[in-house]
N, C-alpha and C positions, 0 to 999 in steps of 0.2 A: 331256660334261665341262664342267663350271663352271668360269672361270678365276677366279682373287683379286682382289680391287680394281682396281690397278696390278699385270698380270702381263706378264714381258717373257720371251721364249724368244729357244731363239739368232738371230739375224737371220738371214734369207734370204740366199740365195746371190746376191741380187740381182734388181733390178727390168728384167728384162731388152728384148732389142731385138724387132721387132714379125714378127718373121719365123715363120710359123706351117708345121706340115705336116702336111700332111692324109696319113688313112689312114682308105681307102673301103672297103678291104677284111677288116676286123675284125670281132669280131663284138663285143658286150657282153652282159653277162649282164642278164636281162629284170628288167625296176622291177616289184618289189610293190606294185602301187595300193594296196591296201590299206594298205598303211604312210601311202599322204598322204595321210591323213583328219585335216585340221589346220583344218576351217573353214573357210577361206579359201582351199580348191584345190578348183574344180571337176572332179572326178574323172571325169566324166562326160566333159567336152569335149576331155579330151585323146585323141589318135590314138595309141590304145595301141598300132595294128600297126605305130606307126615305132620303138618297142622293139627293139630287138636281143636276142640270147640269143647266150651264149656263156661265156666264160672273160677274167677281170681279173686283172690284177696289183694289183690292189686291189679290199679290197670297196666302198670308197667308189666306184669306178668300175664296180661291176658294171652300177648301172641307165641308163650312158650310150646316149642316144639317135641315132638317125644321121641323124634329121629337123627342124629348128629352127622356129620360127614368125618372126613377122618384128612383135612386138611395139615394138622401139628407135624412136624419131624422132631427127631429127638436133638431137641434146642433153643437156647434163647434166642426171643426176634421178636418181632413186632406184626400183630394182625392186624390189617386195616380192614374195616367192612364198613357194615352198618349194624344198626343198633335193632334186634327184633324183640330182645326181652328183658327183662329184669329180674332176674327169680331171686324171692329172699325165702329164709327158713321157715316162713309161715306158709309158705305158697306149695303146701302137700300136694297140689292136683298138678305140679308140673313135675317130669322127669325129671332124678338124679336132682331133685332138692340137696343140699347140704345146710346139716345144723348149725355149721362155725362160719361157714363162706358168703357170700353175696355171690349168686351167679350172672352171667353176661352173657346171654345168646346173641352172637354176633354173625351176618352174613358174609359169607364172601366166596367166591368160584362157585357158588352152585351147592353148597352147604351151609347150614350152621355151624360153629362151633362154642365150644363151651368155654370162658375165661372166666375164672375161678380167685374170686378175692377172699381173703381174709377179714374177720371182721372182728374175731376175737384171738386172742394172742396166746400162745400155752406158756409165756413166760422162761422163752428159751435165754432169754437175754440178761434176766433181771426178774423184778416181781410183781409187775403191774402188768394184771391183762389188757387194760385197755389197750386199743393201736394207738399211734401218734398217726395224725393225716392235716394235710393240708393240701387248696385248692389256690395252683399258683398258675397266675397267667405269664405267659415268656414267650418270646420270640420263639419261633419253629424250629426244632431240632433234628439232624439226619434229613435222610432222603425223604420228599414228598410223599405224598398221601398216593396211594395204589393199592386197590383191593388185590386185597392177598397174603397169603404170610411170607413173612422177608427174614428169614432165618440167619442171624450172625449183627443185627441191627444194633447197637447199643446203646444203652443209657445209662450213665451216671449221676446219681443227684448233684454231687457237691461242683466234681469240673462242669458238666453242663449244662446245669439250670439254677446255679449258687443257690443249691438249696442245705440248710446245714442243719443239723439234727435241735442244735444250739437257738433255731431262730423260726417261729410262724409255723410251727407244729403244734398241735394240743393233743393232750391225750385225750378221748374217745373212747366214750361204752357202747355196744351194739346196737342198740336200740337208735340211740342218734346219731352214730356210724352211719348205719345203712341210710336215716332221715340223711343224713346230710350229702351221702351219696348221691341218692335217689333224685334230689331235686334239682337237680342239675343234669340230669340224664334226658333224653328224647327218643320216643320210638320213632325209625326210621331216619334217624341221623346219621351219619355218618360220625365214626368213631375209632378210637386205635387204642391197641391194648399192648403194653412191653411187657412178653411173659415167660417162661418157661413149660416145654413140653416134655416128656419122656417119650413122644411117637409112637410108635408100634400099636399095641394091642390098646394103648391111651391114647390114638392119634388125634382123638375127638375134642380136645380137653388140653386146658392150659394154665399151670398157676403159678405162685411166687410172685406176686404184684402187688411186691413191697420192696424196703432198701436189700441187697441184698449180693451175695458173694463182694465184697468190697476188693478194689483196686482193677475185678475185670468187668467193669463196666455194664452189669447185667442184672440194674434194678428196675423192677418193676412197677410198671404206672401205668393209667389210663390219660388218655389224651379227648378232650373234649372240644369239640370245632375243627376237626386235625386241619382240617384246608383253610384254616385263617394264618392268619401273618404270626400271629400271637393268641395259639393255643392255650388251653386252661390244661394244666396236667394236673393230676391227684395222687397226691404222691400220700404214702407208708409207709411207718416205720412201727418197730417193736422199741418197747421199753430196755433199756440199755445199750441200744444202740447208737457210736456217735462218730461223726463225719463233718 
């Protein structure tokens, strides 16, 4: 799905708190390689037998994987891959579900990795859980699309994509959060995530993709199309936040 210039859906249920839960014993329904034949995923190097097969509560969640790579260093940047899943907090048969986040299994060098959204807010800001989110299409920002992670990448809402807290944000409850996410997403597309990692022993796993440390340039968003002229990015913010 294409969105429109400026498209805002109803805001998320919110940017929520960091508490995640695993469930090991799921199963997911198996990734059609074939689908990520996008150029930029080497299809070869990924360990198809950490695939799962099974039954989803969604199809964007069918091709969840149970085995991660460990691609993140400790830092903000940017993952470019492809898109292999969608995991929301209904979808217990996939790995390391989270109850507050929307997860992004993403491909790239020969691993998946994990980018971790927010979808409900713990009212660090203010006192409305919903997230504020909008679906803004802009001209292409930073360095072109290359599978990979590109550690030190930056994005700012307000200098780089005139997006301002003030304008084409709504607030969002979970539930249509994640709808409004979701519908927009494709398996085996190609896709980019601005996030933060802590590396090390999390090297698997990336989040913070919302507005966030203001003036160093290091908020996070997804990027949908990244290889068009004028990508869609999905931008986040918390209640009280303003730029």
């Amino acid at each position: 799905m294409r969105w429109p210039l400026v498209w805002v859906v109803f805001a998320l249920s919110a940017c929520g708190s960091s508490s995640s839960l695993e469930d090991d014993g799921g199963d997911a329904g198996a990734l059609d390689v074939g689908a990520l034949d996008v150029g930029a995923l080497d299809v070869g190097a990924l360990d198809v037998g950490a695939l799962d097969a099974g039954t989803s509560t969604s199809t964007l969640a069918a091709g969840c994987v149970s085995q991660f790579g460990r691609l993140f260093t400790a830092a903000f940047g940017r993952l470019d891959g492809t898109l292999v899943a969608v995991v929301a907090p209904a979808d217990r048969q996939c790995t390391l579900v989270n109850n507050d986040h929307l997860v992004l299994e993403i491909a790239a060098r020969g691993g998946v990795m994990r980018v971790v959204v927010n979808i409900l807010s713990d009212g660090r800001n203010g006192t409305d859980t919903r997230l504020r989110f909008q679906a803004l299409e802009h001209e292409a920002v930073g360095p072109p699309f290359a599978e990979g992670w590109h550690p030190g990448v930056a994005l700012d809402y307000p200098s780089m994509l005139d997006a301002h807290s003030t304008g084409g944000f709504v607030p969002t409850a979970m539930p249509e959060l994640i709808e409004a996410v979701e519908s927009g997403l494709v398996i085996g597309a190609p896709i980019s995530a601005y996030a933060t990692s802590s590396g090390g022993s999390r090297a698997d796993s990336a989040h913070l993709v919302h507005r966030n440390n203001p003036g160093q340039s290091q908020d996070g968003a997804l990027v949908v199309r990244p290889t068009a002229a004028r990508p869609t990015y999905l931008l986040f913010h918390f209640d009280g936040d303003v730029f």
